[in-house]
Phi, psi and omega in degrees: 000139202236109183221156168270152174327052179234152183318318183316308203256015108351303211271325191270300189264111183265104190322121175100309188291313194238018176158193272166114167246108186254188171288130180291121175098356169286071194305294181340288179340299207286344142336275187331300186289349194284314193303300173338297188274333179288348147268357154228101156327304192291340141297012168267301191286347189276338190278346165308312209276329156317306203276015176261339215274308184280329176273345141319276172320298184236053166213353185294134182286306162307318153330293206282320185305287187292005142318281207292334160317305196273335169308323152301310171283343152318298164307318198297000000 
């Protein structure tokens, strides 16, 4: 995965590990790294098992559900 630089894909994208953080509006870059992984299968397959690795960790709902409980109840 190839993304600009903005906070959101922070939370998601570890540089290197599971994709590629690039400069925003820089198109060369992002070039460069989509050509990096469509040329090495094997950084392709390790940033998958990464990024399956992280979306375990925080997209699971079960996981995740008595965070977001107490942060709701924190508000009320």
């Amino acid at each position: 995965m190839v993304v600009t630089d903005v906070p959101a894909f922070r939370e998601w994208i570890s540089n290197g590990q599971n994709g590629f953080i690039v400069p925003f509006r820089d198109s060369n870059e992002v070039a460069k790294r989509v050509i990096q992984i469509l040329n090495n299968p094997k950084l392709l397959s390790e940033m998958r098992k990464n990024t399956l690795v992280i979306a375990d960790k925080k997209a699971d709902w079960d996981k995740n559900y008595e965070v977001l409980e107490e942060v709701y109840s924190g508000i009320v």
